[in-house]
Steps between C-alpha positions, in 0.01 A plus 500: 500500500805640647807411321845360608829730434625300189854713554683205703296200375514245189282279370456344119221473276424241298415574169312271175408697184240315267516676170184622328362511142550867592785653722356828527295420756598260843277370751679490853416154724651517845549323827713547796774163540580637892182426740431234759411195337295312214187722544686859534628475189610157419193467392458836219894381413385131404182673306757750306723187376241270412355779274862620383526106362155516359579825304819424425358208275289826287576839419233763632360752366709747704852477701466323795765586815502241784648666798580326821528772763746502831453635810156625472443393844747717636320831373442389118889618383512194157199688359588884582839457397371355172258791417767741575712354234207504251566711220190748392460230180513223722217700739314602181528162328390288789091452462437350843683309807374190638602484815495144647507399895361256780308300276443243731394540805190701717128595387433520153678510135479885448611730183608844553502819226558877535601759695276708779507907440400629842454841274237339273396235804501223262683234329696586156718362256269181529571409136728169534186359812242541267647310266623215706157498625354467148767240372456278844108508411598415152656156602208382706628667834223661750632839636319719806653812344459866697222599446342139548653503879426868536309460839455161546665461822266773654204289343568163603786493782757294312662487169342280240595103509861453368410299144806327288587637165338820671701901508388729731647858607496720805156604580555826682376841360494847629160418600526122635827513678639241735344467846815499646550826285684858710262789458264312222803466275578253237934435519427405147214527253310215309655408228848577570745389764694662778860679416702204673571263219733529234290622256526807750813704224315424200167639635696804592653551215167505265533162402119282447463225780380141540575342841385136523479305896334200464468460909343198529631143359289410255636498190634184300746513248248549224367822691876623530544497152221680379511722767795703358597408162112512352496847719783661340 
């Protein structure tokens, strides 16, 4: 995504620091506060303070940084100027970023990891999606991971039924692109997401993804809750 010349512009951050049983190590949970109403991102900003209270009430296992983004619609400036004040401990330190947005609204609740390496022509760094994928099977959730979707669109037409307390991810690969695809090609590769979010610095800069959308309204306030605190 192209980004906006942060030279003449301002914006704040918004930032809530949980401490862990360990400080060497911080995971990073961010959504944009700018957007265009409940769904983008009132929605991902009401998820990130309801779990904020929850954890405040508990101290986890690792450092945990809330951070409400601005101006991510304007060429995602909150989040890059962030990253570029990261110090190399802070980069090295961090273990994942969980980036949070439009949670509530469009096709189905999907859950994002990785990064695409056109050199390799596959997904990498898929660490932090695996194991969201593991814990959200762990609590009794169904997930149509990648390589369950791989395809399946090709096969049948459609995407599978939209089922509550149900993840599912992109289901485009090199070899099952979109039909609406230029040339064949995949913008972005199952599991991970396209480059226009804010998790968009931290991928660049190394740092282990997990992007969560949950695109379809489905999800009650017990879902919410285990959604993110049981996957961190």
């Amino acid at each position: 995504m192209k980004r906006a010349n942060r030279s003449k512009s301002k914006g704040t951050n918004l930032i809530l620091t949980i401490p862990g049983e360990s400080t060497k190590k911080q995971i990073i949970v961010g959504a944009h506060y700018d957007g265009t109403g409940n769904g983008d991102n009132g929605s991902g900003v009401a998820l990130l303070i309801a779990n904020a209270k929850y954890l405040a009430a508990y101290q986890p296992p690792y450092t945990v940084k809330f951070i409400f983004f601005d101006a991510e619609e304007v060429g995602l400036m909150g989040s890059t100027y962030y990253v570029d004040k990261m110090s190399f401990w802070e980069k090295q330190s961090t273990l994942f970023m969980v980036n949070v947005n439009s949670i509530a609204f469009g096709d189905y609740p999907n859950i994002y990891g990785g990064v695409y390496d056109p050199g390799q022509t596959k997904v990498i760094q898929t660490e932090a999606y695996d194991m969201a994928v593991q814990k959200a099977e762990e609590v009794g959730m169904k997930v149509w991971s990648a390589d369950k979707l791989d395809g399946y669109f090709h096969k049948h037409g459609r995407g599978p039924e939209s089922e509550p307390n149900t993840f599912y991810t992109n289901p485009w690969t090199t070899q099952n692109p979109p039909p609406n695809s230029r040339g064949g090609q995949t913008p972005y590769v199952s599991p991970a997401n396209g480059g226009w979010g804010d998790h968009a610095p931290f991928a660049e800069q190394g740092i282990t993804l997990r992007s969560i959308r949950v695109d379809q309204l489905v999800c009650c306030w017990e879902w919410r809750k285990r959604c993110l605190h049981r996957l961190l």
